[in-house]
C-alpha positions in Angstrom: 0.0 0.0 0.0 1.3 3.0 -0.9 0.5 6.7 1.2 -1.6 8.1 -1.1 -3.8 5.6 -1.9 -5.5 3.5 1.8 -8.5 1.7 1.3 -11.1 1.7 4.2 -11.3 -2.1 6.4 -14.1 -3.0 8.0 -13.4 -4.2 11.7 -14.2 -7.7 11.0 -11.2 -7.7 8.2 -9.0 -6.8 11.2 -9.6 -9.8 13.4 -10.4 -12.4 10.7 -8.3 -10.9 7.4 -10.4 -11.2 4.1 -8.7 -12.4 0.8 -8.1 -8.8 -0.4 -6.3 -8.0 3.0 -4.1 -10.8 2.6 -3.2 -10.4 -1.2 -2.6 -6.9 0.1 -0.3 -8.3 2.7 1.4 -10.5 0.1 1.3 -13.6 1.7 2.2 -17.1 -0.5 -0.9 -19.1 -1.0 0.0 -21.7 1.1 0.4 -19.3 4.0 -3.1 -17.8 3.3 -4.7 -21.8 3.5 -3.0 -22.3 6.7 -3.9 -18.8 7.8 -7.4 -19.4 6.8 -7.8 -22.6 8.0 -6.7 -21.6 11.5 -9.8 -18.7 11.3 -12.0 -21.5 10.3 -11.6 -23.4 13.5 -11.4 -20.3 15.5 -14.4 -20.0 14.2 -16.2 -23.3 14.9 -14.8 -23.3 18.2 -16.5 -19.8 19.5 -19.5 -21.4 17.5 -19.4 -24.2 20.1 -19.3 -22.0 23.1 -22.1 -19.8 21.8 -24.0 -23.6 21.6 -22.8 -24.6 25.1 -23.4 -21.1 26.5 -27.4 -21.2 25.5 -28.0 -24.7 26.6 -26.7 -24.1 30.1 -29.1 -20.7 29.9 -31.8 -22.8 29.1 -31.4 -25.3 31.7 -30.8 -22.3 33.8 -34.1 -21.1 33.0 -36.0 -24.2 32.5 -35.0 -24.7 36.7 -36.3 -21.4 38.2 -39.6 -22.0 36.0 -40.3 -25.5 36.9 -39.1 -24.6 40.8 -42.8 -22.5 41.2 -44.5 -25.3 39.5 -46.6 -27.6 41.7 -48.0 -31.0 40.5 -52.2 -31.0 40.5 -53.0 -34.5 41.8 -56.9 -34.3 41.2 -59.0 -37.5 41.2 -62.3 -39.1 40.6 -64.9 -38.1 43.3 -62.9 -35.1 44.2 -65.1 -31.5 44.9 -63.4 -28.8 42.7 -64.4 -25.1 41.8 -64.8 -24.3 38.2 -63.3 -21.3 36.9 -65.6 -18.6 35.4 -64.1 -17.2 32.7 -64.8 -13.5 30.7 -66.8 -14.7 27.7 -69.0 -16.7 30.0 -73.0 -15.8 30.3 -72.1 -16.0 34.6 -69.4 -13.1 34.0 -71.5 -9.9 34.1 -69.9 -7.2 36.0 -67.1 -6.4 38.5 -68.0 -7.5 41.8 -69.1 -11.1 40.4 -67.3 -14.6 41.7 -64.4 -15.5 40.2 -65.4 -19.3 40.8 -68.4 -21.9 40.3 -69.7 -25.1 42.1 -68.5 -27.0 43.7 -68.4 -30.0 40.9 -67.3 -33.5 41.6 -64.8 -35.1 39.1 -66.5 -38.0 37.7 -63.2 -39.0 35.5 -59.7 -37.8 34.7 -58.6 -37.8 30.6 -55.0 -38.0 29.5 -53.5 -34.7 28.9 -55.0 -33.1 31.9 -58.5 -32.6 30.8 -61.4 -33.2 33.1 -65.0 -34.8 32.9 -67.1 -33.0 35.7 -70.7 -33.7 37.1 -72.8 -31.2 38.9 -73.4 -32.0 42.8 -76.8 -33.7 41.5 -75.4 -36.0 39.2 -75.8 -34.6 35.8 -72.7 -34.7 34.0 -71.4 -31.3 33.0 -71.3 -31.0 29.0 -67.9 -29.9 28.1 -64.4 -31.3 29.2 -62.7 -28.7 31.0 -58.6 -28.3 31.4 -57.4 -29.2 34.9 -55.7 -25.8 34.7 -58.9 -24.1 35.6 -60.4 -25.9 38.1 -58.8 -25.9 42.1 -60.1 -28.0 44.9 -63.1 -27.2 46.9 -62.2 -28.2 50.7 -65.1 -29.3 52.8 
């Protein structure tokens, strides 16, 4: 390079050198494979760290989440309250319960969905998702 004449170099060209840095640096092509080469691992190898780095964050975060998370153990003949929900005809206004029943569970599906029957015996008609019932204590 001569005085006059510099050409502008992006950062990145300074810690991993490009092809037109090195042909300016007038190194043998042999050099430049080996040079390159050597960037190429570098590479992979902060690649790995970046891969290592997330998983440990997510098994960071995956353990403070699951730490507030209880287990619902509900069963069959148990009382539980249903959840009333906003686009239900029972929500109407402000000071309105936040709960119904008390229901009893007549039978528990697989992915935590529930089959519930009023305190009279008629069998409620939807399933509802254990997630918005809670036990009614007697």
């Amino acid at each position: 390079m001569t005085d006059k004449h510099r050409e502008a170099v992006i950062p990145v060209e300074v810690k991993i050198p490009s092809l037109r840095i090195i042909q300016e640096a007038e190194l043998s092509n042999a050099k430049w494979v080996n040079k390159r080469i050597d960037q190429l691992t570098l590479i992979d190898e902060k690649r790995m760290i970046v891969v290592f780095h997330g998983q440990l964050y997510r098994q960071r975060m995956n353990r403070t989440f699951y730490k507030k998370v209880r287990a619902r153990d509900i069963e069959v003949r148990q009382l539980v309250l249903k959840s009333i929900f906003p686009h239900q005809d029972e929500y109407k206004r402000k000071f309105a319960p936040n709960w119904q029943g008390p229901y009893i569970v007549r039978k528990v599906l697989s992915g935590g969905a529930l089959v519930l029957s009023e305190m009279d015996g008629s069998v409620w008609p939807k399933h509802i998702n254990s997630d918005a019932v809670k036990r009614y204590y007697v």
